[in-house]
N, C-alpha and C positions, 0 to 999 in steps of 0.2 A: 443213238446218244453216245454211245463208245467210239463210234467212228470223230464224231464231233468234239468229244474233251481228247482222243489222241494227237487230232490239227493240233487244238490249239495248246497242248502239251509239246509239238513239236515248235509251232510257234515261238513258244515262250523260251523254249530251251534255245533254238536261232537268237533271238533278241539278246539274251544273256552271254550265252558264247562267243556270238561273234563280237555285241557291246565290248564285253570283258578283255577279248583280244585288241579292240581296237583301240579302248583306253592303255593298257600295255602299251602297246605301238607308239602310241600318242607320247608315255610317259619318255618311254627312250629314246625311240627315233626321230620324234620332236622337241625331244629335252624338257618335256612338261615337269616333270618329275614324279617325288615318290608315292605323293597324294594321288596322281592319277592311277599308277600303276598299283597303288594299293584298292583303289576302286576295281580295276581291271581284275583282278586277283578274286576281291569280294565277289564279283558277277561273275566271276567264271564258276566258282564254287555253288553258287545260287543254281547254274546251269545243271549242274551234276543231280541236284533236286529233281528237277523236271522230266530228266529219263528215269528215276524210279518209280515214278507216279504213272509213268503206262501205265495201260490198262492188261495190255500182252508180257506176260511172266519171262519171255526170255529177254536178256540182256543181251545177248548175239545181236539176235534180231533187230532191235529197237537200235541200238547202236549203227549198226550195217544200214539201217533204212534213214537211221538220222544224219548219216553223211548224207545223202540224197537232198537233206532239206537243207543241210550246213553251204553246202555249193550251190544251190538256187540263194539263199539268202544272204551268204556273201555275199552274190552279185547283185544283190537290192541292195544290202547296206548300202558296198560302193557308189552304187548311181545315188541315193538320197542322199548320202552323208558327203563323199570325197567328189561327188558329179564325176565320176568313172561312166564312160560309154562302153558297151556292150555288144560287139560286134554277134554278126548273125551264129557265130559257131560259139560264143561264148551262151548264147540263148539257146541254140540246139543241143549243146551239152546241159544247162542246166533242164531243160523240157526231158532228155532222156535219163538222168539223175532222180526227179520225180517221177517220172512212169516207172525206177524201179525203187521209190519209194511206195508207190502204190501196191506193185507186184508183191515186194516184200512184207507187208504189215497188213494188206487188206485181203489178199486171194482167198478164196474160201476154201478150208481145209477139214479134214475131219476130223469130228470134236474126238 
């Protein structure tokens, strides 16, 4: 059950993050403006939520292992949201990104 609410804490924190940067984005570098970038801003904050709800006490860790998910779900955003194609080294980097999301947050250590 911990392994299952960590996903989807990592989940949520990708959604929010990288959302919140992309409204930014949206706001300036397509001139949407402040309404966007203030949404951007609100979800980024929301994100900060979601890494202290691990379930694992250190913040190193959680952080270090959450790039791992932030670079695989970038590259999802981009193919759903903007249709960014993903060449095979853009997939091979995210694939080894997560196996050291796994390494880092699941390896069994001693209590």
């Amino acid at each position: 059950m911990m392994l299952l609410k960590s996903v989807v804490l990592f989940l949520g924190a990708a959604l929010f993050e990288i959302g919140g940067a992309w409204l930014v984005w949206q706001g300036v570098r397509e001139h949407r403006g402040w309404v966007w970038i203030g949404a951007g801003v609100v979800a980024l904050g929301i994100y900060g939520f979601f890494a202290s709800l691990q379930p694992d006490a250190s913040f190193g860790r959680i952080l270090a292992a959450y790039g791992g998910v932030f670079v695989a779900g970038s590259l999802a955003w981009g193919m759903v949201v903007d249709g960014f194609r993903p060449d095979r080294w853009d997939v091979t980097g995210a694939l080894i990104c997560l196996v050291g999301v796994a390494v880092i947050m699941y390896a069994p250590r001693p209590a």
